[in-house]
C-alpha positions as CSV (number, residue, x, y, z in Angstrom):
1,X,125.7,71.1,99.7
2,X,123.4,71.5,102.7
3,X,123.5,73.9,105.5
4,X,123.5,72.9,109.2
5,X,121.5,74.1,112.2
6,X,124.1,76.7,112.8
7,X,123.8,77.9,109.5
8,X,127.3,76.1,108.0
9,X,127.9,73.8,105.1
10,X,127.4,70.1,105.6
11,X,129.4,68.1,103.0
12,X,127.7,64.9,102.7
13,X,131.5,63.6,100.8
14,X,132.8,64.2,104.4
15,X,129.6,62.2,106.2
16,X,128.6,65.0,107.8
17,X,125.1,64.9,110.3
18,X,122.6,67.3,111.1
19,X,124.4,68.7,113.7
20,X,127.7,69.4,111.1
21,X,130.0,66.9,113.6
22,X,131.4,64.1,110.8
23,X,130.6,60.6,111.2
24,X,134.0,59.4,112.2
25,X,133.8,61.7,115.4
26,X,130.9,60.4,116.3
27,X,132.0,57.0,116.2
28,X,135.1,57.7,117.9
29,X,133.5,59.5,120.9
30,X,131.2,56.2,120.9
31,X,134.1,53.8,121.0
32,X,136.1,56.2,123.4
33,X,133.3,56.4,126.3
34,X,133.1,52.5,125.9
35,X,136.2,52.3,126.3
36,X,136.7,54.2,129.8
37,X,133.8,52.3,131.0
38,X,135.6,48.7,130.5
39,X,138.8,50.2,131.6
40,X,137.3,51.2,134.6
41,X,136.3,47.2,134.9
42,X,139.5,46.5,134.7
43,X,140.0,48.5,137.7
44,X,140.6,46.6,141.3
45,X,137.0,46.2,142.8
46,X,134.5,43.5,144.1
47,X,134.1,40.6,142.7
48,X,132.9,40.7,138.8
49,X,130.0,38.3,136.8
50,X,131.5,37.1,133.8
51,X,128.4,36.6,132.2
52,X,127.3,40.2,132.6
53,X,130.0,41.6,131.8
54,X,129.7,39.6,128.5
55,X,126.2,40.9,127.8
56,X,127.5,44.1,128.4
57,X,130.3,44.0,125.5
58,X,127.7,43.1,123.1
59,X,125.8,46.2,124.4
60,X,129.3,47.9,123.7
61,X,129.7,47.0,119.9
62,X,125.7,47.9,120.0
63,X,126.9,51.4,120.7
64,X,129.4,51.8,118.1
65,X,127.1,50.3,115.8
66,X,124.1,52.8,116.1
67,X,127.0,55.6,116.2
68,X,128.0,54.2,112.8
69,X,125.2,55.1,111.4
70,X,124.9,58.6,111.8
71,X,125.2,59.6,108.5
72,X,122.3,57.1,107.3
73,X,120.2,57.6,110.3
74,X,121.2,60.5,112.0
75,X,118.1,60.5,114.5
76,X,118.5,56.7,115.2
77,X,122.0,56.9,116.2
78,X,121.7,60.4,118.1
79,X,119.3,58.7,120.3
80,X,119.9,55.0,120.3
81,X,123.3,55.0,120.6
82,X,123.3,57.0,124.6
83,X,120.1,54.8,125.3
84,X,122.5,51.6,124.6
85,X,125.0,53.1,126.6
86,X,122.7,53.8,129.3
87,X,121.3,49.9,129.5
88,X,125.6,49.3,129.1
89,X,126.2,50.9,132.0
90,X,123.4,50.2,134.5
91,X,124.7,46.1,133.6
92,X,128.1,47.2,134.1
93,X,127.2,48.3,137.7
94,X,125.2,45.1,138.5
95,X,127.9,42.7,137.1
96,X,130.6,45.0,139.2
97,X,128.8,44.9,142.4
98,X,125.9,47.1,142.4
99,X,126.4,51.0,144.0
100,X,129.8,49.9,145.2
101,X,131.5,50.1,141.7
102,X,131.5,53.6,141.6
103,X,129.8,53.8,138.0
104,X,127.3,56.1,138.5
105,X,129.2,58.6,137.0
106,X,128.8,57.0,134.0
107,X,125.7,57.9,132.8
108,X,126.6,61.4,132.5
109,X,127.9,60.6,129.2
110,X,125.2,60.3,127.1
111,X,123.4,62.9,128.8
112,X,125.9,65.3,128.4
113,X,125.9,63.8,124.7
114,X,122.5,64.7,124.3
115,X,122.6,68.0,125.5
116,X,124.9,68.9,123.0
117,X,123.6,67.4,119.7
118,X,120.1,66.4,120.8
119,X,116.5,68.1,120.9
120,X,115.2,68.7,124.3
121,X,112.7,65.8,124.5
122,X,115.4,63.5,123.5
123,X,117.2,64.8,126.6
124,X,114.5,64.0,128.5
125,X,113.9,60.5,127.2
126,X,117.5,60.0,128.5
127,X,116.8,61.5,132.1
128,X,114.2,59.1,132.3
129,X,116.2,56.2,131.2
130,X,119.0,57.3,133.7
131,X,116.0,57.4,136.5
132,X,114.6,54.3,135.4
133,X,118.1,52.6,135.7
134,X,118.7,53.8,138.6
135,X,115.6,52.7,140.5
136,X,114.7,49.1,138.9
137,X,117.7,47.9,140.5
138,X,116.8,49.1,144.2
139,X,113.4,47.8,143.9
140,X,114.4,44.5,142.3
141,X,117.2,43.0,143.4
142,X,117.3,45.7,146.7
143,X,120.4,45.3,149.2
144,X,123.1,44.8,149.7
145,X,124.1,45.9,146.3
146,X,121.6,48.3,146.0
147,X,121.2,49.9,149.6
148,X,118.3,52.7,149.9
149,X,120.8,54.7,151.8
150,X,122.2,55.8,148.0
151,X,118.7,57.4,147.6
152,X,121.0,60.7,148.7
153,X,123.7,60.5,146.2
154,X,121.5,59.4,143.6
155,X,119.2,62.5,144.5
156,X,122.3,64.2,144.2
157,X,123.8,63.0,140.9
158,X,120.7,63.1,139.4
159,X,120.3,66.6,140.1
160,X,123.7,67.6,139.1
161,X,123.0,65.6,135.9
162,X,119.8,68.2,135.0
163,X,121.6,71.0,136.0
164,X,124.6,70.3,134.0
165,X,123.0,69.4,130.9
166,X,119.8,71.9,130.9
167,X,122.3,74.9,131.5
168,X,124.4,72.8,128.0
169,X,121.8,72.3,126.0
170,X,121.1,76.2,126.3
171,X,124.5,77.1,125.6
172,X,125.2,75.1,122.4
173,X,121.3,76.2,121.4
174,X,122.3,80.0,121.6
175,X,126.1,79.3,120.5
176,X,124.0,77.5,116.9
177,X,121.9,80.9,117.1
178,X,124.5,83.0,117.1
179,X,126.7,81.2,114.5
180,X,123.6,81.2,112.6
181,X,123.2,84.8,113.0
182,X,127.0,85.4,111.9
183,X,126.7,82.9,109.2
184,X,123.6,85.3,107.4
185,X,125.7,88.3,108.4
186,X,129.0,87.0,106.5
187,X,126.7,86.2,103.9
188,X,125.1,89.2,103.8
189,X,128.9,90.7,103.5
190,X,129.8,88.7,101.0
191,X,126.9,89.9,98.8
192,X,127.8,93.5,99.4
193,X,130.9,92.7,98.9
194,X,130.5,91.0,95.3
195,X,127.8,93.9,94.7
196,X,131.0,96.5,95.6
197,X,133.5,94.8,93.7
198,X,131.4,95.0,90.5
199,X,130.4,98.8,91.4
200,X,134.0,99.5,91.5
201,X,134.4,97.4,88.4
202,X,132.2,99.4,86.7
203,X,133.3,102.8,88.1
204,X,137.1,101.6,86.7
205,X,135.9,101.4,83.3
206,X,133.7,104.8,83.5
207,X,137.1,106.0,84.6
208,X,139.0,104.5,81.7
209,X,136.1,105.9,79.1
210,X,136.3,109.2,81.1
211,X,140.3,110.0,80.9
212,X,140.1,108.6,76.9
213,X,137.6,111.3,76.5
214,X,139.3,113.9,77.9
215,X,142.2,113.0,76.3
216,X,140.9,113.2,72.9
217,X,138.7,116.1,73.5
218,X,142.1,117.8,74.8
219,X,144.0,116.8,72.0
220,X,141.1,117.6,69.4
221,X,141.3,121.4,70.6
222,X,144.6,121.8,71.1
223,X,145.2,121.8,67.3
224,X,142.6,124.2,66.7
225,X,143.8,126.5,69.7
226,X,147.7,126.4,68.6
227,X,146.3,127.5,64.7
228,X,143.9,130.5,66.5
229,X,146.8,131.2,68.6
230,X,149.6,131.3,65.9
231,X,147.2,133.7,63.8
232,X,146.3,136.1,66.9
233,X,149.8,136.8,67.6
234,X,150.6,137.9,63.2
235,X,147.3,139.6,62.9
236,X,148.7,141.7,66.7
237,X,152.7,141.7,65.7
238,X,154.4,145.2,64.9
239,X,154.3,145.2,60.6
240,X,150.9,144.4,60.5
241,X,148.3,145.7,58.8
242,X,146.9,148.4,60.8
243,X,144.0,148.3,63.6
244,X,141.6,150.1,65.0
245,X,141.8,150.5,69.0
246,X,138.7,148.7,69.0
247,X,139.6,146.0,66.9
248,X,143.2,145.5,68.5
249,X,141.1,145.7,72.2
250,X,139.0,142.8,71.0
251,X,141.3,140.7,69.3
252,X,143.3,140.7,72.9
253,X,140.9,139.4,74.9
254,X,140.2,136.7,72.3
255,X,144.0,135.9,72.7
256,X,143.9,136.1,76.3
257,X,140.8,133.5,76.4
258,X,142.5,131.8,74.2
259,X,145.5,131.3,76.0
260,X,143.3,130.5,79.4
261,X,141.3,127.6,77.3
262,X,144.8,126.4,76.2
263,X,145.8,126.5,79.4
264,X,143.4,124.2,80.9
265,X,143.4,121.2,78.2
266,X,147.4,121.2,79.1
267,X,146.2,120.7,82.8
268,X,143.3,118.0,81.6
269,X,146.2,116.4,79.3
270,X,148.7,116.5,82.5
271,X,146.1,114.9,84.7
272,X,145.8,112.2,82.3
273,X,149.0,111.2,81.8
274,X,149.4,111.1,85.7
275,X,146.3,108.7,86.1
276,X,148.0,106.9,83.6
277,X,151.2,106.7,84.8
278,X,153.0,108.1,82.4
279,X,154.6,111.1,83.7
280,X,157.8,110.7,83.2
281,X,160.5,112.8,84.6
282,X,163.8,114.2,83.5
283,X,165.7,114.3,86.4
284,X,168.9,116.7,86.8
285,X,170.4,119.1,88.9
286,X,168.8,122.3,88.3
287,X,169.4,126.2,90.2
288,X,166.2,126.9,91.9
289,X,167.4,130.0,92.3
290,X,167.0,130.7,88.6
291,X,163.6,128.8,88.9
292,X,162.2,130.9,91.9
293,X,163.8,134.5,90.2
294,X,162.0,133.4,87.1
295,X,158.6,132.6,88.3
296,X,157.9,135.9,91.1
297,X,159.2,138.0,87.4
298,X,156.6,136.5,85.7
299,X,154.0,137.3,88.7
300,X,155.4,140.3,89.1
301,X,153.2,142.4,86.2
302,X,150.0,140.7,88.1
303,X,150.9,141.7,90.9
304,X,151.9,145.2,90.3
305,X,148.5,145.8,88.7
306,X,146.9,144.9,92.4
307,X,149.0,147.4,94.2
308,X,150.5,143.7,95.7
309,X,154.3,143.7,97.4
310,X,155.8,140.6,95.5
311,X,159.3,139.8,97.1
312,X,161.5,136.9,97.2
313,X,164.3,136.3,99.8
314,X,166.5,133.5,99.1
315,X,170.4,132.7,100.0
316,X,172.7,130.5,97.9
317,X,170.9,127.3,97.3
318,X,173.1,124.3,96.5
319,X,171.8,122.8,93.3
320,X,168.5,120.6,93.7
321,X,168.0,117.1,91.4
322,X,164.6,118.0,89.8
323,X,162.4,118.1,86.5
324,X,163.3,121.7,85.7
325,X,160.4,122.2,84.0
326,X,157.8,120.6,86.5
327,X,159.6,122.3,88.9
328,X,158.8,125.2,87.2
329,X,155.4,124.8,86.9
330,X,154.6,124.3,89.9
331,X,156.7,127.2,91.5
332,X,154.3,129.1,88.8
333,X,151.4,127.6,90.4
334,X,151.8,128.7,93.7
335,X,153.7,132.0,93.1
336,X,150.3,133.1,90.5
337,X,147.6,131.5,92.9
338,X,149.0,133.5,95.5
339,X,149.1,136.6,93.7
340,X,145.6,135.5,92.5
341,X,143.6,135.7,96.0
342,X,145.4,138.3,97.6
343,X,143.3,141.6,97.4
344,X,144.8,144.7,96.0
345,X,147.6,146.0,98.5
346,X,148.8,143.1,100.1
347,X,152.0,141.6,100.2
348,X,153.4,138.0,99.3
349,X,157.0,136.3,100.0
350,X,158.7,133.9,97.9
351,X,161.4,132.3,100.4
352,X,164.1,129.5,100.0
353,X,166.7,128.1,102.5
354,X,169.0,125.2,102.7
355,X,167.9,123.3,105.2
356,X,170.8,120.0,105.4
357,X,170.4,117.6,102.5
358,X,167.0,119.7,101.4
359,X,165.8,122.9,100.4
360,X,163.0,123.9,101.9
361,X,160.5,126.6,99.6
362,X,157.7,128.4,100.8
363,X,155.2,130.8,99.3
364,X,153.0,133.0,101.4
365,X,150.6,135.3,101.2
366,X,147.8,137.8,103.1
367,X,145.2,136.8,100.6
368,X,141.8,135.4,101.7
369,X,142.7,132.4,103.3
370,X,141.0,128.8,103.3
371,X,138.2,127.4,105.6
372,X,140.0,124.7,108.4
373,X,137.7,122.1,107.2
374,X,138.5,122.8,103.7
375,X,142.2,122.4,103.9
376,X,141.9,118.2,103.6
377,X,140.1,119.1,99.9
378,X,141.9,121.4,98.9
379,X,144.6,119.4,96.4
380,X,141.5,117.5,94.9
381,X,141.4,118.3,91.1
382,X,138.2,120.9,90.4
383,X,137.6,121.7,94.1
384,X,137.6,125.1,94.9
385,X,137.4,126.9,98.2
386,X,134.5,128.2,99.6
387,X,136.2,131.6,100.2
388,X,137.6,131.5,96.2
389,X,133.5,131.3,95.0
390,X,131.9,134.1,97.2
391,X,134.6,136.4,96.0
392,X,133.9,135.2,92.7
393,X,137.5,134.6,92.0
394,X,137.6,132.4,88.4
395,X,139.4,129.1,88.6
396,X,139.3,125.7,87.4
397,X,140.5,123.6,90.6
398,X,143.2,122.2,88.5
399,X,146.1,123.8,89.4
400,X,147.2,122.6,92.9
401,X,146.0,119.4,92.0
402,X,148.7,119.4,89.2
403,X,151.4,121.1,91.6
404,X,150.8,118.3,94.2
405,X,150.8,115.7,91.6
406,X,154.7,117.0,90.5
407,X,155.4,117.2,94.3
408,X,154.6,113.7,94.8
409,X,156.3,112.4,91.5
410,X,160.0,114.0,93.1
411,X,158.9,111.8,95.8
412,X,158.1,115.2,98.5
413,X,154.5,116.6,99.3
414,X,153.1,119.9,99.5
415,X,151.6,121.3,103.1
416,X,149.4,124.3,103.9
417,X,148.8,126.1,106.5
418,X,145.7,129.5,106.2
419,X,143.2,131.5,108.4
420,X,140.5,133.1,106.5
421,X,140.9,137.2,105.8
422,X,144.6,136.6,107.2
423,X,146.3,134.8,104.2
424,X,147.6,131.3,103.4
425,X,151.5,129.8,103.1
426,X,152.5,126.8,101.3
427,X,155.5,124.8,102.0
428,X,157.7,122.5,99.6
429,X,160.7,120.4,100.4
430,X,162.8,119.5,97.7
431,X,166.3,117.3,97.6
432,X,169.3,118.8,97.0
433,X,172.2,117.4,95.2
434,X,174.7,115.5,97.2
């Protein structure tokens, strides 16, 4: 495989030239413009000479036969095969009755051939063929076939002729550039594009290694955490043996850390088995208003220790077809993130409504609020909010992540609206049962 002056494939199995045009083409067009020139013999006109018109058939199958060898001889047939035609038609126009056949026209052909596959001297060669048959015959043989009052319209065809295949010749030389120019662009894509695919080959299996790692890592401490946990809670229970306040004051923040580190390898397993997908959900009608009651009590210590007005306003709710406990969590989510980064005397609302076949949730607050241009990150896992950082608020980035990732598996979404120092509101529709 070869590549063409515009930069293209040449398949030699398809005869294929230089230029990229196949050999059957090329013969064709040969064979179609000697064609047209004998039919235009046929034609009514003056009288005819056999014998030159005899010659002139041989000069015909001439003209095929240099075209047929384009694929062996591609510079021999580009150029022999118009200068044949040329000598074809300047004996067609003296065995047809000189200037008043009407063949001039004729030798536009091969020029116009040559301006399209041919180099510019080979172009030229031609003009001066075309001259030279052209001028012989008035200064040989003279009038009345040949009468020097055509000097005009030979001037003039002549002229039309350079024009016409010049201002060619230019166009197909900067159409080759530019498919050349394309041709190392798309291959230039291509290579980016093969270098991309692998990149992206390679970051799916650093992806694969990374949620197997996290997986085991999260199930390797989970064990460990559930035993520290299980023995925190005896060694704290009512009946044990005694402690001393400082004692009991310790071992309670270890059970609190330890409940925050168990905590987050639930959230790493949960974000693996969504990659994976393998959450599965157990889907049945559940009372959200049950859910909702649930989740602002379980705020509502937090929130009391802030000096925060927790309240939720709700009306009847028909039952909704959820994953209770997803459901759960992430009504958790939003209810403790709100308590979370809403300074000490603020208020937040917990608010449900049947809105037609959905109920619609909400969960505000007059916390710190979110940058605009952070609002588009803000359900990427382990991104945290400018505003959450310089009020050194602890977090792991994990949590709306999961919320939206349970909002998405009941086939819904979680929206946001917030203004910094003013407070943020998150919004939740969820089917009801029909």
């Amino acid at each position: 495989m070869t590549m063409n002056v515009a930069g293209m494939p040449i398949d030699h199995g398809s005869a294929r030239s230089e230029t990229g045009l196949p050999r059957h083409r090329v013969v064709l067009f040969a064979a179609a413009a000697v064609a047209f020139a004998f039919a235009l013999v046929a034609l009514p006109g003056p009288e005819r000479d056999p014998t030159e018109i005899g010659i002139a058939a041989c000069l015909a199958l001439a003209v095929v036969a240099l075209a047929s060898a384009w694929r062996a001889a591609p510079a021999l047939a580009r150029v022999g095969a118009p200068l044949a035609f040329v000598a074809l038609v300047a004996l067609l126009i003296h065995a047809c009755g000189g200037t008043r056949s009407g063949f001039g026209g004729l030798y536009l052909l091969p020029l116009v051939w040559l301006a399209i596959v041919g180099k510019r001297r080979e172009l030229l060669l031609a003009f001066a063929a075309v001259a030279v048959a052209r001028i012989l015959p008035v200064r040989l043989i003279g009038a009345p076939e040949y009468p020097s009052t055509d000097w005009r319209a030979a001037i003039v065809l002549g002229a039309v002729a350079v024009i016409a295949s010049v201002t060619i010749q230019q166009l197909v030389r900067e159409a080759r550039m530019r498919a050349s120019e394309l041709s190392d662009r798309a291959a230039e894509l291509e290579e980016a594009a093969a270098q991309l695919a692998a990149q992206n080959g390679q970051l799916r299996e650093l992806d694969h290694v990374k949620d197997d790692f996290v997986a085991l890592v999260s199930h390797e401490l989970r064990t460990p955490l559930t035993s520290i946990a299980g023995y925190l809670e005896m060694v704290l229970e009512e009946g044990a043996e005694p402690l001393t306040i400082g004692q009991r004051q310790f071992l309670v923040t270890v059970s609190r850390n330890v409940e925050r580190l168990a905590t987050l390898v639930n959230e790493l397993l949960f974000l693996v088995q969504v990659d994976a997908g393998r959450l599965e959900l157990t889907l049945a009608e559940a009372d959200l208003n049950q859910v909702l009651a649930e989740a602002t009590d379980a705020a509502r210590p937090a929130a009391n220790a802030k000096g925060i007005e927790l309240t939720l306003e709700t009306e009847r709710l028909a039952p909704a077809v959820v994953d209770r406990g997803r459901i759960a969590q992430l009504v958790d989510n939003l209810v403790s993130n709100a308590v979370k980064f809403t300074p000490a005397g603020g208020r937040v609302e917990v608010k449900a409504a049947q809105d037609g076949g959905a109920i619609a949730l909400s969960v505000s607050d007059t916390g710190i609020g979110i940058a605009s241009d952070e609002l588009p990150r803000l359900f990427n896992r382990f991104f945290r909010a400018s505003s959450a950082t310089s009020n050194a608020i602890p977090g792991t980035g994990l949590g709306l992540a999961i919320s939206q990732a349970i909002a998405e598996a009941h086939d819904t979404t979680i929206t946001v609206q917030s203004t910094l120092e003013r407070g943020t509101t998150f919004r939740l529709r969820l089917a009801a049962a029909s």
